[in-house]
N, C-alpha and C positions, 0 to 999 in steps of 0.2 A: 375411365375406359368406356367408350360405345357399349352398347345393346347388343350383340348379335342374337338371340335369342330369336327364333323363328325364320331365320336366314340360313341357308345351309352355307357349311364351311367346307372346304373341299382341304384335305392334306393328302398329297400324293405319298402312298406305301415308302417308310424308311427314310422319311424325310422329315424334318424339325418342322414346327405350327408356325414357325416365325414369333412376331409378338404377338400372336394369339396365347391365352391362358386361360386354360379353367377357371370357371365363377363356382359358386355354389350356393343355394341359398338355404338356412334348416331352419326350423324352428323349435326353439329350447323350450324345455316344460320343465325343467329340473335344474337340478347341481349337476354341472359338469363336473368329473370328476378325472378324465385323460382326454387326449385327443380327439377331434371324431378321425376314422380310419373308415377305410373302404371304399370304393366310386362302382358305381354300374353307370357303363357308358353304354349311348344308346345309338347307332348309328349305319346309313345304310353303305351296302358297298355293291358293283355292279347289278344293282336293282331290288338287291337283297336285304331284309333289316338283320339286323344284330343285336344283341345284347352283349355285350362282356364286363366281368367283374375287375378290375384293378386294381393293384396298388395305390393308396393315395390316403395322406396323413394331416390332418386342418387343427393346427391350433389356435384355440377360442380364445380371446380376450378379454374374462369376465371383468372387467373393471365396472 
C-alpha cells in the first residue's frame, strides 16, 4: 500500500474511505497479552482540528 502519511485525505461525511484503510504503527516493549484496542483519530474538518476516540481492535502477530 502507498504512504499517504503527511498528505491530507479528504472523505466526505457518511460516506465509505474507498480503499483507503488505517495503518498503524506501535512499538512493543513487552508480552502482548490481548489485542491492542482503541484509535485516537486526529483530523480537521471546515478549518477545525479534531480529536476523537474510536473504536478499533489490532491483532498482533507475535510469531
Amino acid at each position: 500500500m502507498p504512504d499517504h502519511a503527511g498528505r491530507p485525505l479528504v472523505i466526505r461525511g457518511h460516506h465509505d474511505s474507498g480503499d483507503y484503510h488505517a495503518m498503524v504503527r506501535v512499538r512493543i516493549v513487552g508480552h502482548i497479552a490481548e489485542h491492542l484496542s482503541g484509535c485516537r483519530v486526529n483530523y480537521t474538518q471546515g478549518g477545525n482540528r479534531y480529536t476523537q476516540e474510536v473504536h478499533c481492535d489490532y491483532a498482533l502477530d507475535m510469531k
